[in-house]
N, CA, C and O atoms as a GROMACS GRO file, in nm:
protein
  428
    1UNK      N    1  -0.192   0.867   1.305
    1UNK     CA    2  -0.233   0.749   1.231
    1UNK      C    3  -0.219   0.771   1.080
    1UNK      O    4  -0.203   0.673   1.007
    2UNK      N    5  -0.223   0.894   1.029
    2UNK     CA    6  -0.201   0.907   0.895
    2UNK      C    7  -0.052   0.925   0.835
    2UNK      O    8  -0.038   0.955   0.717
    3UNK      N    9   0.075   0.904   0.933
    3UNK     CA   10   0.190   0.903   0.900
    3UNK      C   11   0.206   0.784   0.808
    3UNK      O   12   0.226   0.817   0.691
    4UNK      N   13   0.202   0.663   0.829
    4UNK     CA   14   0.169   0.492   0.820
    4UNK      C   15   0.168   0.539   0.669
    4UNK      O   16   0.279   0.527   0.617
    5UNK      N   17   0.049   0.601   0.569
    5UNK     CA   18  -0.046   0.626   0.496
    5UNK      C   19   0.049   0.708   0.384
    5UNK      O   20   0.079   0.679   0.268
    6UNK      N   21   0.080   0.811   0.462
    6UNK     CA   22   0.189   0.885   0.391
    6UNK      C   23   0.297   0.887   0.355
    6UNK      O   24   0.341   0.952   0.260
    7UNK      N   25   0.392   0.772   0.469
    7UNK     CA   26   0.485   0.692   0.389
    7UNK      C   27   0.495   0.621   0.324
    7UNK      O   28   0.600   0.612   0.259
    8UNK      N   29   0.374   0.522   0.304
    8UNK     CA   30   0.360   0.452   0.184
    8UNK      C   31   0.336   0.502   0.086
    8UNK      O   32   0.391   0.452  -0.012
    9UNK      N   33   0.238   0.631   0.063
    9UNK     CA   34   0.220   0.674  -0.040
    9UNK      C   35   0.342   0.712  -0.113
    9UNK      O   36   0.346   0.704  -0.236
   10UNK      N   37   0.457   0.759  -0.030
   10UNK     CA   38   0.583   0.807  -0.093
   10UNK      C   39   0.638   0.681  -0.160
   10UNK      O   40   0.676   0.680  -0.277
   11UNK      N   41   0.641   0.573  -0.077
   11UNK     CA   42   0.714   0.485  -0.122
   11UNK      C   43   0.647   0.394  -0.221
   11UNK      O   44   0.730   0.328  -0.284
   12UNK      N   45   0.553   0.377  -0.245
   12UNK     CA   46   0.451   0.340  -0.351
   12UNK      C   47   0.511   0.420  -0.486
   12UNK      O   48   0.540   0.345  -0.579
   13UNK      N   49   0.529   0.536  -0.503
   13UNK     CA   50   0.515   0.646  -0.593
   13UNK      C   51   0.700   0.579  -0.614
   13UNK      O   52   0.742   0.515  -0.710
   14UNK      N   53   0.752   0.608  -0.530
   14UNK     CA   54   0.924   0.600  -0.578
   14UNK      C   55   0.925   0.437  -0.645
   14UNK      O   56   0.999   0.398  -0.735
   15UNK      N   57   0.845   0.376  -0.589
   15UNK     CA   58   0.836   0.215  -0.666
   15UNK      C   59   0.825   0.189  -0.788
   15UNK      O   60   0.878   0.106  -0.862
   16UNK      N   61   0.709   0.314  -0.811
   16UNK     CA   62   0.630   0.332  -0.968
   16UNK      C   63   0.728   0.384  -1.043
   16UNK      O   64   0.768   0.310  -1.134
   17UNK      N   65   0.770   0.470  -1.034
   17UNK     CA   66   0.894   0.584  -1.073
   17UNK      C   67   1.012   0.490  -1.109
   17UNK      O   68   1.066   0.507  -1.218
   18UNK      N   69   1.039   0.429  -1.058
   18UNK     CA   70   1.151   0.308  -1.028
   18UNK      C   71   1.140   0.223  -1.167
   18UNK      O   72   1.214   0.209  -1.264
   19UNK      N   73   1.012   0.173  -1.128
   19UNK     CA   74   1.039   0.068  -1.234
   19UNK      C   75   0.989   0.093  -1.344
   19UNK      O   76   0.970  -0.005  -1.416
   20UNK      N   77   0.946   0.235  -1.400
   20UNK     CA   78   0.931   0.308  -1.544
   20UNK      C   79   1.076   0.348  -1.578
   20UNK      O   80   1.144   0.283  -1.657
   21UNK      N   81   1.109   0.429  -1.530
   21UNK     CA   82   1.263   0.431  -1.506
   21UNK      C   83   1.373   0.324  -1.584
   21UNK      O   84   1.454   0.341  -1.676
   22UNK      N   85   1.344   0.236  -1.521
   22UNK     CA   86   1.456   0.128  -1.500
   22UNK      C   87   1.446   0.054  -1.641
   22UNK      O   88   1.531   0.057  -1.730
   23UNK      N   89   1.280  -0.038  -1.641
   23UNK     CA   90   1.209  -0.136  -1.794
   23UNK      C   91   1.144  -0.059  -1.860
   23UNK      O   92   1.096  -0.102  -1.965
   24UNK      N   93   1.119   0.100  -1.816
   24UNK     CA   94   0.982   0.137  -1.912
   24UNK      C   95   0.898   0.051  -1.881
   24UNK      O   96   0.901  -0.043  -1.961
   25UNK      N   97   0.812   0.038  -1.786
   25UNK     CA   98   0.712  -0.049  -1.726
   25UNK      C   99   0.582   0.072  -1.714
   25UNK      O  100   0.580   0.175  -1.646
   26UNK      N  101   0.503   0.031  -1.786
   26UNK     CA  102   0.359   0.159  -1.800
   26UNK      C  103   0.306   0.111  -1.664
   26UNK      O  104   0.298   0.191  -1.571
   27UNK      N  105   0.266  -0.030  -1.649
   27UNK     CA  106   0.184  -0.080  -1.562
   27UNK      C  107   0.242  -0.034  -1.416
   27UNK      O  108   0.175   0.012  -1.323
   28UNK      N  109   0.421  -0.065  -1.420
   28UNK     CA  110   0.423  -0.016  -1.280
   28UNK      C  111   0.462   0.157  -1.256
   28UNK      O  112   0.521   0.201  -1.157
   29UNK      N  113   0.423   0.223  -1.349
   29UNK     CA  114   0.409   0.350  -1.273
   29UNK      C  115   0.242   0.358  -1.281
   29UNK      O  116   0.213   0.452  -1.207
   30UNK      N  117   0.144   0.313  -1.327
   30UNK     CA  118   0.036   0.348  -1.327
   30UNK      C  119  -0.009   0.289  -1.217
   30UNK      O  120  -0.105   0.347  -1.166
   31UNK      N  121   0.028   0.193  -1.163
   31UNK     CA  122   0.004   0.096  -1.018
   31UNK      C  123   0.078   0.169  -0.912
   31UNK      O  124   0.051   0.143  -0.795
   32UNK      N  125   0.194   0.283  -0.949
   32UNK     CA  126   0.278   0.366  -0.821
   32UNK      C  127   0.188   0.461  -0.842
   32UNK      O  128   0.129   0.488  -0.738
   33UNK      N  129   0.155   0.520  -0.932
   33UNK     CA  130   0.063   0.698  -0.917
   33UNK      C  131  -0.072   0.650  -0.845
   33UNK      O  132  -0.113   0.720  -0.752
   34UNK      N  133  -0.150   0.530  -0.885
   34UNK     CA  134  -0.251   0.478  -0.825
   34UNK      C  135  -0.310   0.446  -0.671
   34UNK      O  136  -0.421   0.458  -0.620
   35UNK      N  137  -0.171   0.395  -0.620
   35UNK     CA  138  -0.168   0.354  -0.475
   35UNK      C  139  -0.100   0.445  -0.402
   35UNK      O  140  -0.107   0.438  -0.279
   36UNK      N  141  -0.039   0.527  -0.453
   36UNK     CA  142   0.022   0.671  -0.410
   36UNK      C  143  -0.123   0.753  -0.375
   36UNK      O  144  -0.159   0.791  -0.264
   37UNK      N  145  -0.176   0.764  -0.468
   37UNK     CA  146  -0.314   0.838  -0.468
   37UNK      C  147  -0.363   0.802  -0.334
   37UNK      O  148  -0.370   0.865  -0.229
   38UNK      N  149  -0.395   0.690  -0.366
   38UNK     CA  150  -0.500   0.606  -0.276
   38UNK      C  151  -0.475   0.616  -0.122
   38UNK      O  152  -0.555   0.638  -0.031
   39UNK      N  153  -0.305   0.590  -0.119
   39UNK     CA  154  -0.262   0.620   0.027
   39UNK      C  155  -0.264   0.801   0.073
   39UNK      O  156  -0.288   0.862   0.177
   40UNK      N  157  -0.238   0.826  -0.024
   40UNK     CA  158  -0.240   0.985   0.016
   40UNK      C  159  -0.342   1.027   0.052
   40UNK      O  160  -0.353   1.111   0.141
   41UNK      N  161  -0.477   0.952  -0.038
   41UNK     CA  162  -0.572   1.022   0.047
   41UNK      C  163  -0.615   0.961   0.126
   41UNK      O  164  -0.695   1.034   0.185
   42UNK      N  165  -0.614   0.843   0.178
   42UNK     CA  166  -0.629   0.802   0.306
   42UNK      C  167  -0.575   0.885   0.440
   42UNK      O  168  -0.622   0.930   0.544
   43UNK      N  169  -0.432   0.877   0.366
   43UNK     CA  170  -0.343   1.041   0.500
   43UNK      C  171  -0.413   1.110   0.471
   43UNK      O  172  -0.445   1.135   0.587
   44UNK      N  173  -0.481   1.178   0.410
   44UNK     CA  174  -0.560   1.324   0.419
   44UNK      C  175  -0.693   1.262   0.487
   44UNK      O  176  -0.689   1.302   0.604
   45UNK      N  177  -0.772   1.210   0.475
   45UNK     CA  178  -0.870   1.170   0.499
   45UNK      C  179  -0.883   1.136   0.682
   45UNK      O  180  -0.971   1.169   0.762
   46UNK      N  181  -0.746   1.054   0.704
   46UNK     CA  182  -0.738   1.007   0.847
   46UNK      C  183  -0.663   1.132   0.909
   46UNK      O  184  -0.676   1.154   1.030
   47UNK      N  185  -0.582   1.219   0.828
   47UNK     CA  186  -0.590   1.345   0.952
   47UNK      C  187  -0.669   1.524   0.974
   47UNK      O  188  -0.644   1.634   1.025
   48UNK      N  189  -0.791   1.443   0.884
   48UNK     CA  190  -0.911   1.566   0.871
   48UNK      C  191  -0.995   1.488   0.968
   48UNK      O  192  -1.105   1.539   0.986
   49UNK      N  193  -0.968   1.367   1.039
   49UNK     CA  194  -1.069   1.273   1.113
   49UNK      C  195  -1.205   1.222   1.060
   49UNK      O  196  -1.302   1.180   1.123
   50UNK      N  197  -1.181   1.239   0.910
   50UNK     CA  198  -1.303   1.249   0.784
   50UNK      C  199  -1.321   1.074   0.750
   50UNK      O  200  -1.247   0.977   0.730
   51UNK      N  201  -1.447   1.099   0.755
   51UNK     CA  202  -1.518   0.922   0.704
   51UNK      C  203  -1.414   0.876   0.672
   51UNK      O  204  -1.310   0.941   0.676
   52UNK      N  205  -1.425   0.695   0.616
   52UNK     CA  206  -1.320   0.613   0.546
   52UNK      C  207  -1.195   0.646   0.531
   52UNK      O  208  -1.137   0.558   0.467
   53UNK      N  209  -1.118   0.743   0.566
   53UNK     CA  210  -0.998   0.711   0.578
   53UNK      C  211  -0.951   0.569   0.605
   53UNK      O  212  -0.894   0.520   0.507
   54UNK      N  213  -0.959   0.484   0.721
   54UNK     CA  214  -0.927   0.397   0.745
   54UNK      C  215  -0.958   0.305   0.641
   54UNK      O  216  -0.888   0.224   0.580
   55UNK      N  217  -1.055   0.330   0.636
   55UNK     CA  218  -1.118   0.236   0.530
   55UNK      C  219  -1.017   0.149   0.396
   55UNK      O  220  -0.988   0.038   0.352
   56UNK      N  221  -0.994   0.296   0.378
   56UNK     CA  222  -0.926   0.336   0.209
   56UNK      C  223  -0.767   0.285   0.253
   56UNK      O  224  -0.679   0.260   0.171
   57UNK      N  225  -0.758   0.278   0.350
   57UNK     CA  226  -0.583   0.256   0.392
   57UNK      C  227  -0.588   0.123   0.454
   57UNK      O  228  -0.488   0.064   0.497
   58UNK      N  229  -0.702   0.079   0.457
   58UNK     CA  230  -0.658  -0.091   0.523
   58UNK      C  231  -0.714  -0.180   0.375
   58UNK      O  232  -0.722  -0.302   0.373
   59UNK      N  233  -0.743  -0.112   0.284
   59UNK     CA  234  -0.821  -0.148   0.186
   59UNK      C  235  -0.690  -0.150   0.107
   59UNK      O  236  -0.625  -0.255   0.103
   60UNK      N  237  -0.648  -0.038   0.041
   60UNK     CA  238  -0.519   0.016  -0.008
   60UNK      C  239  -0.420  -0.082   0.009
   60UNK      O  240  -0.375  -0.148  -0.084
   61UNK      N  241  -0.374  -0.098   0.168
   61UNK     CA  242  -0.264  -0.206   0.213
   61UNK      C  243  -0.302  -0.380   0.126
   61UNK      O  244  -0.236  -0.448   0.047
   62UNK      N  245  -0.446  -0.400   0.194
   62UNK     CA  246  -0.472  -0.548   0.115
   62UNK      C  247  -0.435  -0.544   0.034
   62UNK      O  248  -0.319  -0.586   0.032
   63UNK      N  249  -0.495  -0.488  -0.104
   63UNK     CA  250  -0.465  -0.498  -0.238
   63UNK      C  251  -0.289  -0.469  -0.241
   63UNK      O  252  -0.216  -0.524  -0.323
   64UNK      N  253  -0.248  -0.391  -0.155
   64UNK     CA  254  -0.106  -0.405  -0.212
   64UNK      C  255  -0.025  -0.531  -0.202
   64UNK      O  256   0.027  -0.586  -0.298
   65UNK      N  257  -0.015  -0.588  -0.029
   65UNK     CA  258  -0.016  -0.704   0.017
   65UNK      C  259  -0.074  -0.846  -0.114
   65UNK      O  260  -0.006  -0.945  -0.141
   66UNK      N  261  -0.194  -0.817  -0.167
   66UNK     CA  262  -0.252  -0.909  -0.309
   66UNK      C  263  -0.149  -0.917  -0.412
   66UNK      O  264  -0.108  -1.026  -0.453
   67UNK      N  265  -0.099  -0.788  -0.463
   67UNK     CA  266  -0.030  -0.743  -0.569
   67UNK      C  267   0.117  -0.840  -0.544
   67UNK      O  268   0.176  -0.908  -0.627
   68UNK      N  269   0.148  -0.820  -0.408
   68UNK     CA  270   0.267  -0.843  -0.371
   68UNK      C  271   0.280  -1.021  -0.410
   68UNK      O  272   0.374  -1.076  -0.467
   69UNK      N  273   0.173  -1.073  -0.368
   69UNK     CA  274   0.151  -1.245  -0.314
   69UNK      C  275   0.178  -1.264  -0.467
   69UNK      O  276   0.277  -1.313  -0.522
   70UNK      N  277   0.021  -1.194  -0.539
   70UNK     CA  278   0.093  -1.231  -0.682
   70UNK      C  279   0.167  -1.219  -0.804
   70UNK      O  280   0.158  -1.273  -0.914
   71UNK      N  281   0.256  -1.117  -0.745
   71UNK     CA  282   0.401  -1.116  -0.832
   71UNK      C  283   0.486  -1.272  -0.786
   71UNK      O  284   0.526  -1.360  -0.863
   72UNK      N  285   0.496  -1.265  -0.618
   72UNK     CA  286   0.567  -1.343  -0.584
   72UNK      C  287   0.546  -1.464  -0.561
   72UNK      O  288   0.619  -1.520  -0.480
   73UNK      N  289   0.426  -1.544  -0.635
   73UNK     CA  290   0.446  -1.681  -0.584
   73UNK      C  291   0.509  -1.779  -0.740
   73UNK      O  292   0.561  -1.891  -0.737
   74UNK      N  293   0.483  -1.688  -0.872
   74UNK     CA  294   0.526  -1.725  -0.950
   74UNK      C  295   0.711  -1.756  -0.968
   74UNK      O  296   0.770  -1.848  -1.023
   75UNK      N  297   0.753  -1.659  -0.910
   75UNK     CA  298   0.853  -1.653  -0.872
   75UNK      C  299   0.945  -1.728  -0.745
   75UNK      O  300   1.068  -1.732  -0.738
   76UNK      N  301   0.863  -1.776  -0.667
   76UNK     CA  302   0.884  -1.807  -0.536
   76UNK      C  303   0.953  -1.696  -0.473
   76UNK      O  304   1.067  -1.713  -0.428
   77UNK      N  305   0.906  -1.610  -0.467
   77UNK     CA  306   0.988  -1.482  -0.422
   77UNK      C  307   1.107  -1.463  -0.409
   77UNK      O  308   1.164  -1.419  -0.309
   78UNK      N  309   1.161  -1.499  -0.527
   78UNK     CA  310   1.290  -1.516  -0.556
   78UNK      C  311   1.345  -1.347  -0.574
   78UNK      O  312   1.460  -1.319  -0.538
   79UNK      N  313   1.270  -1.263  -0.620
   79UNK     CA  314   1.307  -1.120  -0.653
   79UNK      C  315   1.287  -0.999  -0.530
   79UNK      O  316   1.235  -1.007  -0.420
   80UNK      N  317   1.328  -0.927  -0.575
   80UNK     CA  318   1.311  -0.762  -0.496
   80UNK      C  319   1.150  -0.745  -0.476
   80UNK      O  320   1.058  -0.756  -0.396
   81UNK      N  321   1.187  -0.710  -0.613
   81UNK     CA  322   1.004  -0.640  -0.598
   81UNK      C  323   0.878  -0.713  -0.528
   81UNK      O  324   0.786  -0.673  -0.456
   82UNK      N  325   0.895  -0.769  -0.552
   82UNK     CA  326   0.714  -0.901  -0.499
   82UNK      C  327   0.770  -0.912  -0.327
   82UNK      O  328   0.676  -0.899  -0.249
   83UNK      N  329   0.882  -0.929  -0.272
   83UNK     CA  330   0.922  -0.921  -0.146
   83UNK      C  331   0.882  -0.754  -0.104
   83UNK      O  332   0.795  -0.728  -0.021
   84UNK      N  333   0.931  -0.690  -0.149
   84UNK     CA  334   0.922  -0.552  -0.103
   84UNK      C  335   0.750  -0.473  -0.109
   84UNK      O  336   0.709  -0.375  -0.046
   85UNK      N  337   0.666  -0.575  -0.225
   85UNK     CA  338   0.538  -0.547  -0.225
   85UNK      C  339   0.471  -0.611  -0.105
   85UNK      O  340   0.387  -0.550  -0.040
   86UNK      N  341   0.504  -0.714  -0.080
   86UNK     CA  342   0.479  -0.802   0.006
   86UNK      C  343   0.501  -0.756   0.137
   86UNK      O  344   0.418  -0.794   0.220
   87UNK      N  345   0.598  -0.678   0.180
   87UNK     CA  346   0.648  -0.670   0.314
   87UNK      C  347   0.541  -0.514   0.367
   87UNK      O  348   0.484  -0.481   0.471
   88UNK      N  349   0.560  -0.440   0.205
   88UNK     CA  350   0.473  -0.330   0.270
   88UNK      C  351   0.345  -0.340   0.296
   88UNK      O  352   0.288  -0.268   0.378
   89UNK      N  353   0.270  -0.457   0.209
   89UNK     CA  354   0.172  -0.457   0.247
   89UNK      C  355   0.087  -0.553   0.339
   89UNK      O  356  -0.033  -0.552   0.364
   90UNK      N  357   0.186  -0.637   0.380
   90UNK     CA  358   0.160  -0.713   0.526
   90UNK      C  359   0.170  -0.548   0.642
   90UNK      O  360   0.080  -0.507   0.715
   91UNK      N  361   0.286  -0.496   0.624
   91UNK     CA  362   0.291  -0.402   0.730
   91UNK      C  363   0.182  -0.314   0.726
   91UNK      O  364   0.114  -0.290   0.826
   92UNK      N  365   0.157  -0.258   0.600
   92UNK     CA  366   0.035  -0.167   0.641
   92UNK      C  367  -0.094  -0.224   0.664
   92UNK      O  368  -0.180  -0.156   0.722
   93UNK      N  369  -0.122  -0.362   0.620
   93UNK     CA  370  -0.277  -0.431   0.662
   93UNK      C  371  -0.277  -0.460   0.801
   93UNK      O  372  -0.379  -0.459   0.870
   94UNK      N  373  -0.101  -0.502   0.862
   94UNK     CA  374  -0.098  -0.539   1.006
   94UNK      C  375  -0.149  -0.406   1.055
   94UNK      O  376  -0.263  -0.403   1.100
   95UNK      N  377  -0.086  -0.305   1.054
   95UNK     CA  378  -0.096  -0.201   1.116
   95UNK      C  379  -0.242  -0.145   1.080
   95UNK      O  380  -0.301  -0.124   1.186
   96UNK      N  381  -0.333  -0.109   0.954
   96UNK     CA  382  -0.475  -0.033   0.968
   96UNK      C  383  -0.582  -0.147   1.022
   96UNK      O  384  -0.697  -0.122   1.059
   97UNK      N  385  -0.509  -0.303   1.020
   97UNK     CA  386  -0.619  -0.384   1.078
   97UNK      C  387  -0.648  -0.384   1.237
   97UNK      O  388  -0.745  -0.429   1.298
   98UNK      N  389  -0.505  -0.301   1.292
   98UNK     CA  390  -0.521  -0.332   1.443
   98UNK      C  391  -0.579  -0.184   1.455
   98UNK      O  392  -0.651  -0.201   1.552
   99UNK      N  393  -0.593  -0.067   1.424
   99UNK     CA  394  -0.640   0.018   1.450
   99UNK      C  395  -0.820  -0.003   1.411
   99UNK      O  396  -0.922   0.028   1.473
  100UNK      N  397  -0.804  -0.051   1.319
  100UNK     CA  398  -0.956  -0.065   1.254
  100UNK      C  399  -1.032  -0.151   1.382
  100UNK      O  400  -1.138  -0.108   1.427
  101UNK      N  401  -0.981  -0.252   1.425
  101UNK     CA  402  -1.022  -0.338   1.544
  101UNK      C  403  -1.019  -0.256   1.679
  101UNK      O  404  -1.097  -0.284   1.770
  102UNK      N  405  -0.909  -0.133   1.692
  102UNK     CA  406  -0.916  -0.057   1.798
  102UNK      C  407  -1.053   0.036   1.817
  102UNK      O  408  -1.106   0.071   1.922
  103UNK      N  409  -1.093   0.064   1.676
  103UNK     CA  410  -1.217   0.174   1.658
  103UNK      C  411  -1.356   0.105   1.640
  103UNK      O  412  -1.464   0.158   1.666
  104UNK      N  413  -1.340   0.000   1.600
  104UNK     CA  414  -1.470  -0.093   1.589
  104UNK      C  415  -1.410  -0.265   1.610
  104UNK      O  416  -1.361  -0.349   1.534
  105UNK      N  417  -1.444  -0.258   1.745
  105UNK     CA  418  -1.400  -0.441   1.774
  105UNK      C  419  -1.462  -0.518   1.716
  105UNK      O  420  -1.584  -0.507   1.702
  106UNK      N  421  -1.358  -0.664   1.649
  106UNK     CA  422  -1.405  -0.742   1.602
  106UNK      C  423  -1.396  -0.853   1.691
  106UNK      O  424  -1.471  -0.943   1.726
  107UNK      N  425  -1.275  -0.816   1.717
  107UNK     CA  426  -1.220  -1.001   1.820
  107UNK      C  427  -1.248  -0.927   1.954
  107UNK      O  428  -1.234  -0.985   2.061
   0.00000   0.00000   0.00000
């Protein structure tokens, strides 16, 4: 369950990296080292079987999934980025929400 966690964290981080890189964008490497963090330690957290892990990684995903909606509605998701924020973080909220529901039922 902490694979999910750890690939995002990579790919979060190459996002940040990316677009300092590319515009000199402060905000988006401080938003890639941030959610890199955040997912990483969720992977550490969910494979020590240690409190909130899940927590921090279905939490993590929302806000990224948020980030994503609002880059992209100004845009009509006309661009890369706000799609690609968007996609990861539908996938990772789909994915820690059905586990989160597997470990404590809601529906």
């Amino acid at each position: 369950m902490e694979h999910p966690a750890y690939t995002l964290s990579g790919l979060v981080l190459v996002g940040g990296i990316a677009g300092y890189a590319k515009k000199k964008s402060i905000p988006s490497l401080a938003a890639g080292l941030i959610f890199s963090a955040a997912f990483g330690g969720a992977g550490y957290l969910l494979h020590k079987n240690a409190d909130y892990g899940l927590e921090l990684a279905l939490g993590s995903s929302t806000l990224l999934l948020a980030a994503g909606i609002a880059r992209g509605l100004p845009v009509k998701f006309s661009k890369p980025v706000p799609l690609i924020l968007t996609t990861l973080g539908l996938l990772g909220s789909g994915y820690y929400a059905k586990k989160y529901n597997e470990f404590y039922p809601i529906f």
